[in-house]
Every structure is written in C-alpha cells, then in structure tokens.
DRENFI-150626 format. One record per atom (N, C-alpha, C): residue in three letters; x, y, z. Coordinates in Angstrom, 2 decimals. Layout:
N
<site><aa>ALA</aa><east>X</east><north>Y</north><up>Z</up></site>
...
This chain:
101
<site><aa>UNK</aa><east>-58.57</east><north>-55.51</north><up>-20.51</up></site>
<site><aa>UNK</aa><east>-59.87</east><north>-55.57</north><up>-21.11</up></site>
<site><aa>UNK</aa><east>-59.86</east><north>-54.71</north><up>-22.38</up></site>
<site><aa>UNK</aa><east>-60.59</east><north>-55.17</north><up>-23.62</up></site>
<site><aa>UNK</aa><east>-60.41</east><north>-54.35</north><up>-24.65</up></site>
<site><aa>UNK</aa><east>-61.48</east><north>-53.33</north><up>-24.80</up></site>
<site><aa>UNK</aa><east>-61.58</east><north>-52.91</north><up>-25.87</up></site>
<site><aa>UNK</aa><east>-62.28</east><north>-51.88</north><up>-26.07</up></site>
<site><aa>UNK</aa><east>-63.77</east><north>-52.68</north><up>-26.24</up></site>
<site><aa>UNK</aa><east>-63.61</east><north>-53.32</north><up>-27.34</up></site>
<site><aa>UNK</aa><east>-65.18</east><north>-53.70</north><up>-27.96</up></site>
<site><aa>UNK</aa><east>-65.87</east><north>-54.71</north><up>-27.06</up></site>
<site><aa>UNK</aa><east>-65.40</east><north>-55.11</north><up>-25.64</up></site>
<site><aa>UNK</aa><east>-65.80</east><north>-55.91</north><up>-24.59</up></site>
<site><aa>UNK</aa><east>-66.33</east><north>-54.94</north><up>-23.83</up></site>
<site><aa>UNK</aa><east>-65.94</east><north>-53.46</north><up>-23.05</up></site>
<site><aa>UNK</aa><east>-66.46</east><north>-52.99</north><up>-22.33</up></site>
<site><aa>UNK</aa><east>-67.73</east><north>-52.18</north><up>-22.83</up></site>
<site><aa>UNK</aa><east>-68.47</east><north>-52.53</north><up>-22.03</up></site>
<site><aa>UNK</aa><east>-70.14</east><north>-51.56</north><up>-22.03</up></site>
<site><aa>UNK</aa><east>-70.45</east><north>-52.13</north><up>-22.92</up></site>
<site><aa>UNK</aa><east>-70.84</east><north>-53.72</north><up>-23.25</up></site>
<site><aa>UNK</aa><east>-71.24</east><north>-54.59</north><up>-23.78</up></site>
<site><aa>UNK</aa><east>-73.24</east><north>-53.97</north><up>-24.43</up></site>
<site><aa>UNK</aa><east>-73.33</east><north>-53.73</north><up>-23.11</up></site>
<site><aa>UNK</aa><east>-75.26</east><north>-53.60</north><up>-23.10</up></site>
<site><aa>UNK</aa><east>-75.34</east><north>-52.50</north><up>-24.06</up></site>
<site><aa>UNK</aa><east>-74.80</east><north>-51.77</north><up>-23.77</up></site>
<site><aa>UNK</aa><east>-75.72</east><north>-50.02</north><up>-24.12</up></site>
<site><aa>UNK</aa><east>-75.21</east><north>-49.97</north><up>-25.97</up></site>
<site><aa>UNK</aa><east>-73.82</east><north>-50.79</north><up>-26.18</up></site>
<site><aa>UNK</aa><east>-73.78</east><north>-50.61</north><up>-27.67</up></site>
<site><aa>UNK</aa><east>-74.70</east><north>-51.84</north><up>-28.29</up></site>
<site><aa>UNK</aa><east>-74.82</east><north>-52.79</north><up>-27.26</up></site>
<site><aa>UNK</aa><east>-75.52</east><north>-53.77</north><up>-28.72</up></site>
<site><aa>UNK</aa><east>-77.17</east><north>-53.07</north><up>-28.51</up></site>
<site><aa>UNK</aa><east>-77.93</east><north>-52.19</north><up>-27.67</up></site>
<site><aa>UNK</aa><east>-79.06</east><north>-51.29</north><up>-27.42</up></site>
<site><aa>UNK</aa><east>-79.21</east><north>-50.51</north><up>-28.69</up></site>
<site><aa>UNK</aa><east>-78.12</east><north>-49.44</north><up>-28.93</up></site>
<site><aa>UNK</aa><east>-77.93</east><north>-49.01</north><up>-30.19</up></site>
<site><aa>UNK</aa><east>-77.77</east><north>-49.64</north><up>-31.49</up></site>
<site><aa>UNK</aa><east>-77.01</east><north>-50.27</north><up>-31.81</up></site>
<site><aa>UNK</aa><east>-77.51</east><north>-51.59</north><up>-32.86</up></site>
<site><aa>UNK</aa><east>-78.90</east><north>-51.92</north><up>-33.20</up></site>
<site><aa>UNK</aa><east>-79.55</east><north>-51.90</north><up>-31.90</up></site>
<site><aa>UNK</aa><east>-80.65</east><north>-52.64</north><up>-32.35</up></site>
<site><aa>UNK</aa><east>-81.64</east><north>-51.73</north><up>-32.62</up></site>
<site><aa>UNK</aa><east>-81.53</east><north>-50.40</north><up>-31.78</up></site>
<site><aa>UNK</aa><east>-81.76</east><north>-49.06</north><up>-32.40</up></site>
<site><aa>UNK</aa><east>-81.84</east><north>-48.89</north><up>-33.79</up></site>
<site><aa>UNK</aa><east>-80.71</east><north>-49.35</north><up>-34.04</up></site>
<site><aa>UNK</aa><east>-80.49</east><north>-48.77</north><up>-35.48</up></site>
<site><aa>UNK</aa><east>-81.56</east><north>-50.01</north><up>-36.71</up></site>
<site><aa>UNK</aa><east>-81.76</east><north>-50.86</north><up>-36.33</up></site>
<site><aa>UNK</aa><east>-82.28</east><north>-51.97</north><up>-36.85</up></site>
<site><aa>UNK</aa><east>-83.78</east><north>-51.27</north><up>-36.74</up></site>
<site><aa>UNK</aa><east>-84.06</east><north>-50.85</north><up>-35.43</up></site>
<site><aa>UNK</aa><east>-85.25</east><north>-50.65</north><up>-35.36</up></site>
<site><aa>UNK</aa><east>-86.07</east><north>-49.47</north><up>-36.65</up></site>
<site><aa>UNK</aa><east>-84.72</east><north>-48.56</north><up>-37.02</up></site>
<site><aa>UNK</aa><east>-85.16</east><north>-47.79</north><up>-37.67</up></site>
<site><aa>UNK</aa><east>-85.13</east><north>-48.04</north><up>-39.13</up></site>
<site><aa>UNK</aa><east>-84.48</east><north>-48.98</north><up>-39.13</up></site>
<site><aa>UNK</aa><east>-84.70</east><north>-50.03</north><up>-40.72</up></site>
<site><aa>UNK</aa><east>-86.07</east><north>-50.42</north><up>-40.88</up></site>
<site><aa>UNK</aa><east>-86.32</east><north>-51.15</north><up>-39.34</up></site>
<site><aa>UNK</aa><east>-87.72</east><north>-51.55</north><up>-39.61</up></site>
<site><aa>UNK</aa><east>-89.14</east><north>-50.41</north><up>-39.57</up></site>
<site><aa>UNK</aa><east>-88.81</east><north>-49.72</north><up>-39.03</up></site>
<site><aa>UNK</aa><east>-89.73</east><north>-48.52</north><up>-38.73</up></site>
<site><aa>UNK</aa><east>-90.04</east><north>-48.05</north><up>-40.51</up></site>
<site><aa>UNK</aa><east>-88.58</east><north>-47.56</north><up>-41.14</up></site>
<site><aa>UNK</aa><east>-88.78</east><north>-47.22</north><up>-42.74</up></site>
<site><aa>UNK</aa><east>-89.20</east><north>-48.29</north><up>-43.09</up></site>
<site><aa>UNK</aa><east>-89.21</east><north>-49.29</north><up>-43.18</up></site>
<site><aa>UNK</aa><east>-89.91</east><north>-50.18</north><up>-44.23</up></site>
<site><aa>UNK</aa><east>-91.49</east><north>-50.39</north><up>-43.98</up></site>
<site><aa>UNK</aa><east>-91.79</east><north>-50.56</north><up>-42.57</up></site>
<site><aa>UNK</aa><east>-92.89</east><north>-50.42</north><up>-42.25</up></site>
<site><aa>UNK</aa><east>-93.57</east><north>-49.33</north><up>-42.63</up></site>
<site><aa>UNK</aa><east>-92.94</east><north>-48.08</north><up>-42.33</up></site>
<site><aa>UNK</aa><east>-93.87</east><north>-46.71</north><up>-43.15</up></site>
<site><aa>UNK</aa><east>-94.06</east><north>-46.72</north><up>-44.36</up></site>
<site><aa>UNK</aa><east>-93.32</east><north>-47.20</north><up>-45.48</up></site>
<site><aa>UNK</aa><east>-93.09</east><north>-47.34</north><up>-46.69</up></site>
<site><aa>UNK</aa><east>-94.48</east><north>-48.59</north><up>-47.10</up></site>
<site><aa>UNK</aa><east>-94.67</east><north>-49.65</north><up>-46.53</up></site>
<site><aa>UNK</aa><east>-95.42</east><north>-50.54</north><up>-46.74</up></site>
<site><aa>UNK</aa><east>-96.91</east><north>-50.53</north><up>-45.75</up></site>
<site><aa>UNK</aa><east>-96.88</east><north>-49.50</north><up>-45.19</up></site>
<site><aa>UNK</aa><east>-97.99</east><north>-49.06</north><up>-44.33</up></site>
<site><aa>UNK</aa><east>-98.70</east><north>-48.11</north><up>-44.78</up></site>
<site><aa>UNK</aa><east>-98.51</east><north>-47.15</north><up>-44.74</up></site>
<site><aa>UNK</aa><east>-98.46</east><north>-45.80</north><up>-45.49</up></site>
<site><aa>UNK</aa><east>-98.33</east><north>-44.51</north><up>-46.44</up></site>
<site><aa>UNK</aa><east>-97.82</east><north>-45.56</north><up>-47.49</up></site>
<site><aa>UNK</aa><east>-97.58</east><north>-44.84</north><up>-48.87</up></site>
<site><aa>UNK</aa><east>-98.44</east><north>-45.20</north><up>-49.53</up></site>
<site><aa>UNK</aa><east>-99.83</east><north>-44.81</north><up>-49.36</up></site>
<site><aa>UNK</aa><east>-100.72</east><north>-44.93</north><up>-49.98</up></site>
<site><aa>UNK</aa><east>-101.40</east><north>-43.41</north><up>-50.28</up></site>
<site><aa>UNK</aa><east>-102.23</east><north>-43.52</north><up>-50.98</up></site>
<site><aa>UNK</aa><east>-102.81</east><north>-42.36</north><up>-51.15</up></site>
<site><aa>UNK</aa><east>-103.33</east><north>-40.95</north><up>-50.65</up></site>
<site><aa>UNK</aa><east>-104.14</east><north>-41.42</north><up>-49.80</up></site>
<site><aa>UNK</aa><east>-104.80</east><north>-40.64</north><up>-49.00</up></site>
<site><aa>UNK</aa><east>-103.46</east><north>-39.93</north><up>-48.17</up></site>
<site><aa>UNK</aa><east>-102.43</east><north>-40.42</north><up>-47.55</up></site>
<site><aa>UNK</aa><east>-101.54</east><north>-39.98</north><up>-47.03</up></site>
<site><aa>UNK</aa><east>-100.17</east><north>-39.94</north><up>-47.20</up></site>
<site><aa>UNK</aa><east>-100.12</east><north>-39.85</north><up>-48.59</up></site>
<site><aa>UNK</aa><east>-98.63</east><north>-40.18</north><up>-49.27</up></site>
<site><aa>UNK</aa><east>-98.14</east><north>-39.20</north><up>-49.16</up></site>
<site><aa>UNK</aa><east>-97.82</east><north>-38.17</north><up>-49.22</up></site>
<site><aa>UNK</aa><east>-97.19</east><north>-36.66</north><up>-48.87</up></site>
<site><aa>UNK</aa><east>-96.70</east><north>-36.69</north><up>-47.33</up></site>
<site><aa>UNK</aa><east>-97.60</east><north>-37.44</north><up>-46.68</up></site>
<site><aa>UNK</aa><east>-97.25</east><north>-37.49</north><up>-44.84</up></site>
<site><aa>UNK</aa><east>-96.34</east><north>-38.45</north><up>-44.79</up></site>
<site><aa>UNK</aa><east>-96.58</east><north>-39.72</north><up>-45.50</up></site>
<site><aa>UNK</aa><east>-95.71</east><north>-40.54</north><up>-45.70</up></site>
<site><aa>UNK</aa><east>-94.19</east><north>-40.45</north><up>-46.09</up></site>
<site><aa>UNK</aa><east>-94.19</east><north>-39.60</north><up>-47.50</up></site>
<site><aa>UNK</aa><east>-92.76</east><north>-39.51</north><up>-48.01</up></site>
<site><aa>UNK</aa><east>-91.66</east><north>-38.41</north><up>-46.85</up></site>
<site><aa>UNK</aa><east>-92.77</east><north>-37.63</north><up>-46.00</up></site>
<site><aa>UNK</aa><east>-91.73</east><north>-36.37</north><up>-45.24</up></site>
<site><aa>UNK</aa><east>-91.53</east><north>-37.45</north><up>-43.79</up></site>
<site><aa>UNK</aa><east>-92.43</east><north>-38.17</north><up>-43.31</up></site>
<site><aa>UNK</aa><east>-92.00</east><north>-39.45</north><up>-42.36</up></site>
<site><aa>UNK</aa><east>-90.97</east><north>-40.20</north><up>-42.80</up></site>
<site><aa>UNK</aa><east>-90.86</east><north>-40.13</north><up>-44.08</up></site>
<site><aa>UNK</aa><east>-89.43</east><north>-41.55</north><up>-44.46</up></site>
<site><aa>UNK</aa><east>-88.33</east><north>-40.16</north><up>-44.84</up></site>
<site><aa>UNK</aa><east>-88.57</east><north>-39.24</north><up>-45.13</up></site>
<site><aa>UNK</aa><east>-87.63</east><north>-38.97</north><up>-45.38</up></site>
<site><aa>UNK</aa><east>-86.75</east><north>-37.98</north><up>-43.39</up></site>
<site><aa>UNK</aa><east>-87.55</east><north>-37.57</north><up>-42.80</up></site>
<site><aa>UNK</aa><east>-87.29</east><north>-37.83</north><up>-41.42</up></site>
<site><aa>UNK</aa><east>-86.57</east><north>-38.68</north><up>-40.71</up></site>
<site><aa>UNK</aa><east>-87.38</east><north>-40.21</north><up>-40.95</up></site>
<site><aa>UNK</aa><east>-86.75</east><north>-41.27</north><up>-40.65</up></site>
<site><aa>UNK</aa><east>-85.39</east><north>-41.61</north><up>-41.07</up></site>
<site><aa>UNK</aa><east>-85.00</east><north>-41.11</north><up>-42.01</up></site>
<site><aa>UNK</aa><east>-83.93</east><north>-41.11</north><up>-42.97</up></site>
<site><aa>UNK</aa><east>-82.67</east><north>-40.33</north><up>-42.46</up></site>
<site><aa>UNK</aa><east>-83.25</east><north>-39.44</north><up>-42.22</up></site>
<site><aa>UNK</aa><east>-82.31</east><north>-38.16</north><up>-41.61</up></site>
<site><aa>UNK</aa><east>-81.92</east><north>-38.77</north><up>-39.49</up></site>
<site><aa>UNK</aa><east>-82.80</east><north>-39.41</north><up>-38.97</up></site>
<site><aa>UNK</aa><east>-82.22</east><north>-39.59</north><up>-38.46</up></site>
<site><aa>UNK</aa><east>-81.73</east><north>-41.25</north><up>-38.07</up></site>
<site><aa>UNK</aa><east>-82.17</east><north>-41.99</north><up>-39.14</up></site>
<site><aa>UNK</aa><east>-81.25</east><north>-43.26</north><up>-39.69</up></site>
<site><aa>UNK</aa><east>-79.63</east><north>-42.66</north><up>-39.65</up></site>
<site><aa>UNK</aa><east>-79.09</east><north>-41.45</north><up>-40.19</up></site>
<site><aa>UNK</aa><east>-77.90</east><north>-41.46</north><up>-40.77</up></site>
<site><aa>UNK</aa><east>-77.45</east><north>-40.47</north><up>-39.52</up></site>
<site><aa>UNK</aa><east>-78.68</east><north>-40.19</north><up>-38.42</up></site>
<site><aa>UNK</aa><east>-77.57</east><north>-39.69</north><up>-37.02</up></site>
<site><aa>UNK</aa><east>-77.87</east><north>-40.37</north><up>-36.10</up></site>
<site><aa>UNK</aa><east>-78.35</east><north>-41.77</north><up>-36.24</up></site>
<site><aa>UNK</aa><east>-77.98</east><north>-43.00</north><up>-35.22</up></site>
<site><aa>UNK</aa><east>-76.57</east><north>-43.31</north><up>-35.84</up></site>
<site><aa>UNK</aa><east>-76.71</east><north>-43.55</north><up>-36.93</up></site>
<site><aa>UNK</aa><east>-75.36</east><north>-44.34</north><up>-37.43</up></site>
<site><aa>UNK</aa><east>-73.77</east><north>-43.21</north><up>-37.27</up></site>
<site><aa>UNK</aa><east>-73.95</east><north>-42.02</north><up>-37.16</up></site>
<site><aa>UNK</aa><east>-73.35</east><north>-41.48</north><up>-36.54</up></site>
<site><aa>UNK</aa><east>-72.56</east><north>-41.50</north><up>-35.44</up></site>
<site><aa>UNK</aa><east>-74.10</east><north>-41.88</north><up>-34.30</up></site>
<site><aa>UNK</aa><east>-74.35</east><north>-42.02</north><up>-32.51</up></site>
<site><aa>UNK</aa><east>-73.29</east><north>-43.71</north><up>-32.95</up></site>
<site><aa>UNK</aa><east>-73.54</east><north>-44.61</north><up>-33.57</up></site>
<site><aa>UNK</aa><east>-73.20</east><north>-45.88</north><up>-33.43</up></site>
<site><aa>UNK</aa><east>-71.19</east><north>-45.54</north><up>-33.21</up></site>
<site><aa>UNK</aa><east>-71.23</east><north>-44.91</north><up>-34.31</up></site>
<site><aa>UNK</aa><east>-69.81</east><north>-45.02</north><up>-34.89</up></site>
<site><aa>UNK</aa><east>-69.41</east><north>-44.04</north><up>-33.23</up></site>
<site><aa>UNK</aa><east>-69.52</east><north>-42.90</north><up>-32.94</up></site>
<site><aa>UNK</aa><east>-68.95</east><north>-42.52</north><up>-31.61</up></site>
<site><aa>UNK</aa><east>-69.33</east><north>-43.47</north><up>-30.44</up></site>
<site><aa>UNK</aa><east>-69.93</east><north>-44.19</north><up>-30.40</up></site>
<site><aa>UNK</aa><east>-70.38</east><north>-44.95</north><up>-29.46</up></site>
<site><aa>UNK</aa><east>-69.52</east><north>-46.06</north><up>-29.33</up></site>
<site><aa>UNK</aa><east>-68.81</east><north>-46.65</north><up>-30.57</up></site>
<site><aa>UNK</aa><east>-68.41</east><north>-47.99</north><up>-30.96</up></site>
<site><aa>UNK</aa><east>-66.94</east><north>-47.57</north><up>-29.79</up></site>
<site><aa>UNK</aa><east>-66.33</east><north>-46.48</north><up>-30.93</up></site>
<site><aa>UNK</aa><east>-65.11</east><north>-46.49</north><up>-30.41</up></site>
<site><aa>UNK</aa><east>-64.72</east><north>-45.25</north><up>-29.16</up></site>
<site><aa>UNK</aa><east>-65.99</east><north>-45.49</north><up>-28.37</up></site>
<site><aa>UNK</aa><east>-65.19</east><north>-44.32</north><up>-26.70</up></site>
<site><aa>UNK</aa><east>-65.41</east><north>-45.06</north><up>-25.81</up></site>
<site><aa>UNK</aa><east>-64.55</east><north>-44.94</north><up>-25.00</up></site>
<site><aa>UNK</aa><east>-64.27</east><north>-45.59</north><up>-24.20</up></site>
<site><aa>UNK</aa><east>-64.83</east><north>-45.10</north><up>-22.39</up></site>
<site><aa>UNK</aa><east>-65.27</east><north>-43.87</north><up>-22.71</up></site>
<site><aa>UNK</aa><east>-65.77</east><north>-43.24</north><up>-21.82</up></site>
<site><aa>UNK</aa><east>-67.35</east><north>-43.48</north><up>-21.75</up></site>
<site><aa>UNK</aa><east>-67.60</east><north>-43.98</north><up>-20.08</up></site>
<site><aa>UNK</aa><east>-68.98</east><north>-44.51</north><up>-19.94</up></site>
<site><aa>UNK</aa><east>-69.74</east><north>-43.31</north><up>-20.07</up></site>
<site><aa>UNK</aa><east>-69.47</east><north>-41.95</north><up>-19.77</up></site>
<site><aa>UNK</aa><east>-70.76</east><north>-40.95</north><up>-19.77</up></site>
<site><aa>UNK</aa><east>-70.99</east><north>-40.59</north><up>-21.16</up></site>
<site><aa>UNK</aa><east>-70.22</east><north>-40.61</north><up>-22.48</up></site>
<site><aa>UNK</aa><east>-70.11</east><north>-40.65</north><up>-23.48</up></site>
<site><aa>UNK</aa><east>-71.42</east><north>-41.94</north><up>-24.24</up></site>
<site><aa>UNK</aa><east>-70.92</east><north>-42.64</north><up>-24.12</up></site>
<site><aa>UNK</aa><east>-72.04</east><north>-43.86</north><up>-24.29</up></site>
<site><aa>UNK</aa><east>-73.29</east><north>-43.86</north><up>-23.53</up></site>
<site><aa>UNK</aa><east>-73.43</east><north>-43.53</north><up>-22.48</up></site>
<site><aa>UNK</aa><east>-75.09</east><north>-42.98</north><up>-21.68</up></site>
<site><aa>UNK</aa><east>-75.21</east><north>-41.53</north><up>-22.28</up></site>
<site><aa>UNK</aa><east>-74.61</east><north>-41.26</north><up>-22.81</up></site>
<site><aa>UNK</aa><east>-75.24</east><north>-39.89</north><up>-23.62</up></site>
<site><aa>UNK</aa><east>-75.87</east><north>-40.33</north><up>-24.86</up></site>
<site><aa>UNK</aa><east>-75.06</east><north>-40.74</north><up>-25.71</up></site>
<site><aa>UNK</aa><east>-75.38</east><north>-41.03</north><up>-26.52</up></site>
<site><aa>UNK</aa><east>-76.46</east><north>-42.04</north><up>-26.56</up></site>
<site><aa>UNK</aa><east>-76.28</east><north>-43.21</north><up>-25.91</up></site>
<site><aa>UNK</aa><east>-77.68</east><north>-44.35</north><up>-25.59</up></site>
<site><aa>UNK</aa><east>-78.86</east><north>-43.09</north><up>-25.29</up></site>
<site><aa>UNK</aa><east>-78.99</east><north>-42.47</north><up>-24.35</up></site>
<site><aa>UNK</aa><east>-80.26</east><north>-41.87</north><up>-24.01</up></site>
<site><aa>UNK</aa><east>-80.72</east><north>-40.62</north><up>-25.20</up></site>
<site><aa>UNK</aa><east>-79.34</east><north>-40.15</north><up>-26.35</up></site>
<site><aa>UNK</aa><east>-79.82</east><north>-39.03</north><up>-27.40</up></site>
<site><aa>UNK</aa><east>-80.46</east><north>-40.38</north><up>-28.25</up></site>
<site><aa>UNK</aa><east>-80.16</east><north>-41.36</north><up>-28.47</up></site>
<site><aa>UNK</aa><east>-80.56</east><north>-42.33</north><up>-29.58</up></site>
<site><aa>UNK</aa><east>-81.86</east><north>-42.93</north><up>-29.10</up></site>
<site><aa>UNK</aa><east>-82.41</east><north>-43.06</north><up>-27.66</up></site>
<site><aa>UNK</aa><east>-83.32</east><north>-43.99</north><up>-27.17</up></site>
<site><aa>UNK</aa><east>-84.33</east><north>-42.75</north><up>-27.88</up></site>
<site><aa>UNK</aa><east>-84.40</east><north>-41.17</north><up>-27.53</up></site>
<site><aa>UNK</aa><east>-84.83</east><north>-40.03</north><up>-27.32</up></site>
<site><aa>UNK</aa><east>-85.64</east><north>-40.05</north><up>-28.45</up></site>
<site><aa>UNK</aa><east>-84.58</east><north>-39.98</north><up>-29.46</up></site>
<site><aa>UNK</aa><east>-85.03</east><north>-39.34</north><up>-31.10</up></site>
<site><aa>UNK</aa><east>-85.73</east><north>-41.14</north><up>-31.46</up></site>
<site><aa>UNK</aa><east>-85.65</east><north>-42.59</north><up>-31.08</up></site>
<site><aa>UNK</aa><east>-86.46</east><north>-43.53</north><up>-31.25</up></site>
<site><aa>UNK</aa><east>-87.58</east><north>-43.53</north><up>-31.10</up></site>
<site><aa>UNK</aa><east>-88.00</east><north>-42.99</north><up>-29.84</up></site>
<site><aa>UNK</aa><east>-89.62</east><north>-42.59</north><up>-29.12</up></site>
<site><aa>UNK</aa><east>-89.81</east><north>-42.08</north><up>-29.78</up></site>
<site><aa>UNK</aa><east>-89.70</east><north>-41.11</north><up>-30.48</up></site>
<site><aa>UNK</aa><east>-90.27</east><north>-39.59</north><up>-31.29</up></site>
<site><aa>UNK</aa><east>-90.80</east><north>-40.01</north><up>-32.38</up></site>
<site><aa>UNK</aa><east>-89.87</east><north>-41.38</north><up>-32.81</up></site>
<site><aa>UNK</aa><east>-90.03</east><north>-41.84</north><up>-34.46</up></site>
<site><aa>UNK</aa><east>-91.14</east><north>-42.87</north><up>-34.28</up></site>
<site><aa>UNK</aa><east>-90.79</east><north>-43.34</north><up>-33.60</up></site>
<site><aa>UNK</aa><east>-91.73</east><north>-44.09</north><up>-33.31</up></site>
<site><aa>UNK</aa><east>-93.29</east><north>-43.56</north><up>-32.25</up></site>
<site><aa>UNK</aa><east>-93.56</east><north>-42.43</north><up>-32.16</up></site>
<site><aa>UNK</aa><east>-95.05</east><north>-42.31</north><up>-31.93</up></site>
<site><aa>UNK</aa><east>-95.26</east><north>-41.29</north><up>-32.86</up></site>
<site><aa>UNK</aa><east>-94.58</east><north>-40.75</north><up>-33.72</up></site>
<site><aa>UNK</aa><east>-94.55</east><north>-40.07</north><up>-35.21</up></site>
<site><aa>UNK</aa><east>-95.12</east><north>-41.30</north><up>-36.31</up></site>
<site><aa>UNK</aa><east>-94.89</east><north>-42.42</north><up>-36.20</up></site>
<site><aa>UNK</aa><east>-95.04</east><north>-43.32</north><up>-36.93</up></site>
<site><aa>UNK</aa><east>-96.64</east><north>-43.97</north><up>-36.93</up></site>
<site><aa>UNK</aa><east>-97.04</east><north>-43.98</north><up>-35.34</up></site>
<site><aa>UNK</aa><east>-98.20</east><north>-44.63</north><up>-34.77</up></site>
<site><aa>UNK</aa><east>-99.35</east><north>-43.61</north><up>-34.71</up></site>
<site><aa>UNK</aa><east>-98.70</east><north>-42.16</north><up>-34.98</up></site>
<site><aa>UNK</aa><east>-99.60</east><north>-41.19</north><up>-34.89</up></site>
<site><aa>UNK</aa><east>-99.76</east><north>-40.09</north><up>-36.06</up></site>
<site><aa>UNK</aa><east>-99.18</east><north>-41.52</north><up>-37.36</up></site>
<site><aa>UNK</aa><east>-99.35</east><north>-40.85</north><up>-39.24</up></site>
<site><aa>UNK</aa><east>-100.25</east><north>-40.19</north><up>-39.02</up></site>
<site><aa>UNK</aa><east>-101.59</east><north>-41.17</north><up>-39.30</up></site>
<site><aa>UNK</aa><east>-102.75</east><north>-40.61</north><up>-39.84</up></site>
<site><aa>UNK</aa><east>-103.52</east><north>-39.53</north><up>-38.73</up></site>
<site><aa>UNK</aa><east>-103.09</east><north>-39.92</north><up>-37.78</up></site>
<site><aa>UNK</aa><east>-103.99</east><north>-38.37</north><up>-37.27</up></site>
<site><aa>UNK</aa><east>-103.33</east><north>-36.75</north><up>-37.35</up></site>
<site><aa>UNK</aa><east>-101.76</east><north>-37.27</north><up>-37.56</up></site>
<site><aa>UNK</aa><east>-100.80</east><north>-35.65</north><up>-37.69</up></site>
<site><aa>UNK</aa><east>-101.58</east><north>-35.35</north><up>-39.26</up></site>
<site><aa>UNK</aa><east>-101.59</east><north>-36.33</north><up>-40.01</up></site>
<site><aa>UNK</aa><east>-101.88</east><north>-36.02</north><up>-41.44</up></site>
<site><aa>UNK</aa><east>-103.66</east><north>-35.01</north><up>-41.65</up></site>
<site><aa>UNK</aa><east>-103.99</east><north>-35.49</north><up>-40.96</up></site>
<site><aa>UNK</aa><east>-105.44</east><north>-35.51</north><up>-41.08</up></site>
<site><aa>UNK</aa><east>-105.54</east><north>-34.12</north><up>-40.00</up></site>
<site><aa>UNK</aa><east>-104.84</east><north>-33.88</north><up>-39.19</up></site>
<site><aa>UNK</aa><east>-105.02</east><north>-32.55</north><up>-38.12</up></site>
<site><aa>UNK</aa><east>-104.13</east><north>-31.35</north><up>-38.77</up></site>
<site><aa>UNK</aa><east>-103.52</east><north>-31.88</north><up>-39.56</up></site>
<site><aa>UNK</aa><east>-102.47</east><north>-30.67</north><up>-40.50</up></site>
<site><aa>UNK</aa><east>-102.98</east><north>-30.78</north><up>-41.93</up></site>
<site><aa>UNK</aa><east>-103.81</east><north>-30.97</north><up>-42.36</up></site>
<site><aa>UNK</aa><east>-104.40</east><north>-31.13</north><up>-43.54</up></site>
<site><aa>UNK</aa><east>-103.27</east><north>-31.78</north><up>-44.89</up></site>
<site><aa>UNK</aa><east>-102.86</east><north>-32.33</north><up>-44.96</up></site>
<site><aa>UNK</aa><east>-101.82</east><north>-32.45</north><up>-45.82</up></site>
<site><aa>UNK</aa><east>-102.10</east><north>-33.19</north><up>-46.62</up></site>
C-alpha cells in the first residue's frame, strides 16, 4: 500500500480545510471591508492569512507521514484553529463594536 492511499479521509478533510480558508478570506474581504469596520476587517484577513500559511504547513506534514497519530493531530490542530476562524468571522461586527475599533 502506498503512501498517498493510506488515511485517505483525514487528508482530503484538510484540503478542504484549506479551501475553506480561501473561502472564509474572500468572504471577509467582500463582506466586511467596508467602512464602519474596515480596521476589524483588515486584522481578520490578515489573521486569516497567518493561519492560511499554518494549514498549508499542517497539509504538507500531513501529506507525507505516514503515522496515523501524526495525522489525527494534525486533523484535530487544523479542525481547532477552523472553528476559531470561523466564529471570528460570524462574530466581526460584534468583536468590532465591543472593542471599539
């Protein structure tokens, strides 16, 4: 059995992870860069950004180990920091508006 066959689920999970956070930035970018909350906006994308480039990180150790607790680590650090971004995302305008920004 090769490498890029085993633990089929949990890497194409991350993939789509990572997609998700493509869509998440574009959505903040076209949601939320507006006025009233553009300062909340640009430190959300640039967040998002920062951890865009440590999924893709999580992807690349994920791709090539071969070790299953390695990949459930990583699946559950990547699912972790997704939730976060995503109710960071759904909960702009009230962080903005409760932190005065």
């Amino acid at each position: 059995m090769t490498n890029s066959r085993r633990f089929k689920f949990p890497k194409t999970v991350l993939f789509g992870i990572t997609a998700l956070y493509i869509v998440l930035m574009l959505a903040t970018y076209f949601l939320y860069y507006k006025e009233p909350v553009i300062v909340c906006a640009q430190r959300m994308l640039l967040a998002q950004s920062v951890a865009l480039v440590f999924q893709i990180i999580l992807n690349y150790i994920n791709y090539h180990s071969k070790n299953k607790i390695v990949i459930l680590a990583s699946l559950f650090i990547s699912t972790m920091l997704a939730l976060g971004a995503l109710s960071a995302f759904f909960n702009l305008g009230l962080m903005c508006e409760l932190y005065g920004y």
